[in-house]
C-alpha positions in Angstrom: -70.8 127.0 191.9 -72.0 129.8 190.6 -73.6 130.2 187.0 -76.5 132.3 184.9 -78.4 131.8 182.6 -79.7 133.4 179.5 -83.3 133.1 177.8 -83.0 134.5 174.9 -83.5 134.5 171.1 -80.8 133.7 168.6 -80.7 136.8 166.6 -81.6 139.6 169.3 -78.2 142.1 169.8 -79.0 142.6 173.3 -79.1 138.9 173.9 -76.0 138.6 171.9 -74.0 141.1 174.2 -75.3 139.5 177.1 -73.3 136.1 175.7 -70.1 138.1 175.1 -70.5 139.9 178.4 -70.3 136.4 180.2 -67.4 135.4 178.1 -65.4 138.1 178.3 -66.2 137.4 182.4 -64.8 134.2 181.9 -67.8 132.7 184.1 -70.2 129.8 183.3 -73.2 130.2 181.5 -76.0 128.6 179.6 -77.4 130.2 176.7 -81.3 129.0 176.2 -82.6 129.7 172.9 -86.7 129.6 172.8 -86.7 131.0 168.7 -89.6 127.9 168.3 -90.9 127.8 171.9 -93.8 130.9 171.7 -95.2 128.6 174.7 -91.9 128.4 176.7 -91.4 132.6 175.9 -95.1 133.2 177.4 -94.2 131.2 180.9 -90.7 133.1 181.3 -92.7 135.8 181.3 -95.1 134.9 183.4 -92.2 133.6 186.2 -89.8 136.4 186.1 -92.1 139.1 185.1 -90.4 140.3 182.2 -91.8 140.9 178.8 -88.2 140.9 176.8 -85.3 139.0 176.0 -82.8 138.3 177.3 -84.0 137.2 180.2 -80.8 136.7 182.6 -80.8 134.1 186.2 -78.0 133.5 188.4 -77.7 130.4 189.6 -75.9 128.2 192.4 -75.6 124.4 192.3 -75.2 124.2 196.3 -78.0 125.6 197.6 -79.9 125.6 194.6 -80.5 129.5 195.2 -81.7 131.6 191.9 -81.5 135.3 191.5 -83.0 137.0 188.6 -81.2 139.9 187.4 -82.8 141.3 184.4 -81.7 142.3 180.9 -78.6 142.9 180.1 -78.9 146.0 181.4 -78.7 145.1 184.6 -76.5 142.1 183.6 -73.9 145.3 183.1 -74.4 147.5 186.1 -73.9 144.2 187.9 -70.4 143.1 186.6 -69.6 147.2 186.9 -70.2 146.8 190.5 -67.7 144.4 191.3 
């Protein structure tokens, strides 16, 4: 199966449309909130190379493959190109 997830903050609007983007996809998602994880923010960063939020992975369960795809943004372009 098939799923992404999203690093984000609460409050940020590009974070938000990425969560309405996925919804309105109908596919599963997880939305991971780090508002009062600084820490947590600063490894993200450091793992996917990416200095902002939302910070978007998709995932498979069955062969445990992970693909970053960006901001949402990209997030976007990629559901435009299917």
């Amino acid at each position: 199966m098939d799923y992404y997830k999203i690093i984000c903050w609460s409050e940020c609007p590009f974070c938000l449309r990425a969560k309405t983007l996925l919804l309105d996809k109908g596919v599963q998602f997880e939305y991971c909130s780090i508002d009062h994880s600084r820490k947590l923010l600063d490894y993200y960063k450091l793992v996917y190379k990416q200095d902002t939020v939302p910070m978007i992975i998709k995932l498979n369960t069955e062969d445990e493959n992970e693909q970053f795809i960006g901001g949402y943004t990209e997030l976007k372009k990629l559901f435009e190109g299917t």
